[in-house]
C-alpha positions as CSV (number, residue, x, y, z in Angstrom):
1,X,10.9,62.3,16.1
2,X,10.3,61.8,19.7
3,X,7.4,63.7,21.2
4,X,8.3,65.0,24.5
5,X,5.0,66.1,27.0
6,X,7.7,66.9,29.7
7,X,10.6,66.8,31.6
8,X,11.0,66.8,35.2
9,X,14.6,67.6,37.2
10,X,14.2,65.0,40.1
11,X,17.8,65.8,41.2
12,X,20.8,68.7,40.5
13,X,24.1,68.8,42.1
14,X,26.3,71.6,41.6
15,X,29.9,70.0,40.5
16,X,33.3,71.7,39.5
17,X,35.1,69.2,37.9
18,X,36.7,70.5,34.4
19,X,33.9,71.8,32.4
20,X,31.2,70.2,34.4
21,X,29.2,72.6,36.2
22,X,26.5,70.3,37.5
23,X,25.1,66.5,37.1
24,X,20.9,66.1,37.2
25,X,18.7,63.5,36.6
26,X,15.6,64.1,34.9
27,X,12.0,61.9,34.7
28,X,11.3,61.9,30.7
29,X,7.6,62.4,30.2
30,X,7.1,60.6,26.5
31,X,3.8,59.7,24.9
32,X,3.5,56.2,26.3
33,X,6.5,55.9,28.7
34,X,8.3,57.5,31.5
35,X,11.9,57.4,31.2
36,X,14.5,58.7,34.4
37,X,17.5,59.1,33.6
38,X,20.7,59.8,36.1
39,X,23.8,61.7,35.0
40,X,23.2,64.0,32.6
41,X,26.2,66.5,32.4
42,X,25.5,70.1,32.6
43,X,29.0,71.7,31.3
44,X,30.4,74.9,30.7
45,X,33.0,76.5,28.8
46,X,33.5,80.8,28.8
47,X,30.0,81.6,27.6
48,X,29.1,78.4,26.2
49,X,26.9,75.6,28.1
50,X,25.3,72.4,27.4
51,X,24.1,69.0,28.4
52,X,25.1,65.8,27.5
53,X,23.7,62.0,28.0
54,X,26.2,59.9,30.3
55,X,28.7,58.8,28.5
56,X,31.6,56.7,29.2
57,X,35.3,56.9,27.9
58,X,37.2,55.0,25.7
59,X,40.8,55.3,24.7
60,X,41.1,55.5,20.7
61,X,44.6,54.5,19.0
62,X,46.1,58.1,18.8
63,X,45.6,58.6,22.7
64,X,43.2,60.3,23.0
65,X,39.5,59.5,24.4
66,X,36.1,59.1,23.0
67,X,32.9,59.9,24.9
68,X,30.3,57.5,23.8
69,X,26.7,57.4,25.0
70,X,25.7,54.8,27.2
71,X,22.5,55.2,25.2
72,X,21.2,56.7,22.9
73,X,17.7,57.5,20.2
74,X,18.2,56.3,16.3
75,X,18.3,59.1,15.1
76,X,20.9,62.8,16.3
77,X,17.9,65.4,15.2
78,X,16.1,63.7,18.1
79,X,18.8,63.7,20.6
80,X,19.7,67.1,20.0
81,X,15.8,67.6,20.3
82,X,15.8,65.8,24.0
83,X,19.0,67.8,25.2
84,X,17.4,70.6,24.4
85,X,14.6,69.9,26.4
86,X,16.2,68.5,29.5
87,X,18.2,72.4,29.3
88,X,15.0,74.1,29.1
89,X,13.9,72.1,32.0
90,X,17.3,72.6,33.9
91,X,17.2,76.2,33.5
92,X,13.4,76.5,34.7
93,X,14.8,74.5,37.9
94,X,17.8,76.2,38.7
95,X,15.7,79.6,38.6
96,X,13.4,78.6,40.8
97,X,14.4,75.5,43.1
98,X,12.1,73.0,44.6
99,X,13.3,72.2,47.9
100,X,13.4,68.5,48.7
């Protein structure tokens, strides 16, 4: 598992493009290592909201499209554990804004 010391939102624009409420990018504070990371979808749907990584789309034999990560950590309880983390952020943020 990842440990995480912080997150900081270095950028949030509001968008309203399907359920995409709002793209940020984030510096990743990690033991060792800063990490920044542009893009991050901030999406909505009734009641429900999330984050994802950027992705990019692919089409799949039936039509339809996958989303696949341009990157990603080994294992998903870590990712989850980093989205999580970049909303707690987000939400800190988008309470109180820093003007830049």
């Amino acid at each position: 598992m990842i440990e995480v010391t912080m997150i900081e939102v270095l950028k949030y624009e509001k968008a309203t493009r399907n359920k995409v409420i709002g793209l940020v990018d984030v510096k990743i504070h990690l033991k060792n290592i800063e990490m920044i990371v542009r893009g991050v979808a901030h999406l909505q749907s009734g009641e429900k909201e999330w984050f994802r990584l950027p992705t990019f789309s692919k089409p799949t034999r039936d039509g339809k499209w996958d989303y696949i990560r341009y990157w990603q950590l080994e294992d998903e309880e870590s990712n989850e554990y980093l989205l999580k983390e970049i909303a707690k952020s987000v939400r800190g943020y988008l309470e109180n804004p820093i003007p830049f």
